[in-house]
C-alpha positions as CSV (number, residue, x, y, z in Angstrom):
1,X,-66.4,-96.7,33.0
2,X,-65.3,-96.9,36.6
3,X,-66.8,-99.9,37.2
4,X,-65.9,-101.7,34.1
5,X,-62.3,-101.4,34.8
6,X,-62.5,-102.5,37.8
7,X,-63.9,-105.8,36.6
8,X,-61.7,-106.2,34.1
9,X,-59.0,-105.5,36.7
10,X,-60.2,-107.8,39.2
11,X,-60.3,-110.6,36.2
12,X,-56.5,-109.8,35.2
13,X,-55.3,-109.8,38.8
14,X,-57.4,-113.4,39.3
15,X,-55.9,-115.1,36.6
16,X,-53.0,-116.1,39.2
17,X,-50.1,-114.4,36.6
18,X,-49.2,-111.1,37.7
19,X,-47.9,-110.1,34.7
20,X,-51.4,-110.7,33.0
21,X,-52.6,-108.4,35.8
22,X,-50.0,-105.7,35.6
23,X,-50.7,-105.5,32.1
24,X,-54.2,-105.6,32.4
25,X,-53.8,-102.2,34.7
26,X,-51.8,-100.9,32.7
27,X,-53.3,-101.0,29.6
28,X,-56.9,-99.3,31.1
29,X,-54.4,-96.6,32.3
30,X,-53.3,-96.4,28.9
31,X,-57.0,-95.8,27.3
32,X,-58.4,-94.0,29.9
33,X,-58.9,-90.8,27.9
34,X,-59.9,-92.5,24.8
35,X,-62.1,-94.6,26.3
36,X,-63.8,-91.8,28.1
37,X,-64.0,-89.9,24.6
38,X,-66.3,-93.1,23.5
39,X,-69.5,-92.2,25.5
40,X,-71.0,-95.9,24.6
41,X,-74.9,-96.1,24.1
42,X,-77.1,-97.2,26.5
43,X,-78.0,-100.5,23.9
44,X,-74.4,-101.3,23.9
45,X,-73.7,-100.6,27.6
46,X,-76.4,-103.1,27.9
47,X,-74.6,-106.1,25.6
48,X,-70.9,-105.6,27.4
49,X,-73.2,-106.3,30.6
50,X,-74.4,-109.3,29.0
51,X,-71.3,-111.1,28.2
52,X,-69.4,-109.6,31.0
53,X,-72.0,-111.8,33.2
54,X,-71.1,-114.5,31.2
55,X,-67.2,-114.3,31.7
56,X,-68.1,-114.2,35.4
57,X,-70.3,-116.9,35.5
58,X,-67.7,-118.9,33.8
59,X,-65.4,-118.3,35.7
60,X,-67.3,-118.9,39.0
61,X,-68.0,-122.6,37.4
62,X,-64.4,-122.8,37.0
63,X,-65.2,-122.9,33.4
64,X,-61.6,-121.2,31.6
65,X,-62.7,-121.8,28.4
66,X,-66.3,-120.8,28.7
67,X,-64.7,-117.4,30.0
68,X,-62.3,-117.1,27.0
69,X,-65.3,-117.3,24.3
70,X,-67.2,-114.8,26.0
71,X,-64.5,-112.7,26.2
72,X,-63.7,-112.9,22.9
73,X,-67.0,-112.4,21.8
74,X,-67.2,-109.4,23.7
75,X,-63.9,-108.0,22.5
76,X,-64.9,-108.7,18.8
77,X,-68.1,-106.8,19.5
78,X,-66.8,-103.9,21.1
79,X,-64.3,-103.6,18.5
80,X,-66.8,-103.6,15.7
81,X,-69.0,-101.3,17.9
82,X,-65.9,-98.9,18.0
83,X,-65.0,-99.1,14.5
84,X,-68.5,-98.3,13.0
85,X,-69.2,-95.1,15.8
86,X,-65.5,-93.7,15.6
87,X,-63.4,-95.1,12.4
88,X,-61.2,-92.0,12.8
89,X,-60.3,-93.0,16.6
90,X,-60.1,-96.3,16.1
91,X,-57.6,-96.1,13.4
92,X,-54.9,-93.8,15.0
93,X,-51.8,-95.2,15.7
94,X,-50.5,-95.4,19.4
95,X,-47.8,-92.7,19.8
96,X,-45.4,-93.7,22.3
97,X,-43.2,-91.4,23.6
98,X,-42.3,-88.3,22.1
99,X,-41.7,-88.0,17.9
């Protein structure tokens, strides 16, 4: 988990808007505990690795928009991933602040 923020940290910060990278921080500070609460399979574990080497070899080659689609493929995965293993998390509404 450690790791995978990191990267996606790192990606944020090198986009050259810090804006993109404060958010990017603070959004993984935001789901931290959920995330955690996930506990991913070693088969999926192994697909984010996949297209996470794909977003960096993209953007290695300078290629933006080869980055984007495997990004969004990997978001769209993850998401479906999350939806089928924990409906009941996924579907909670953010609570922000107190109610």
């Amino acid at each position: 988990e450690e790791l995978n923020r990191r990267f996606h940290d790192m990606l944020g910060w090198a986009s050259g808007n810090p804006l993109f990278g404060l958010l990017t921080s603070a959004l993984h500070m935001l789901t931290r505990e959920f995330s955690l609460s996930l506990g991913y399979s070693a088969q999926e574990r192994a697909v984010q690795l996949r297209f996470l080497r794909r977003v960096l070899e993209a953007v290695r080659k300078g290629d933006a928009e080869g980055a984007r689609q495997a990004m969004a493929r990997l978001v769209a995965g993850s998401a479906s991933y999350l939806a089928e293993r924990s409906p009941e998390l996924v579907s909670q509404k953010v609570k922000w602040g107190q109610t």
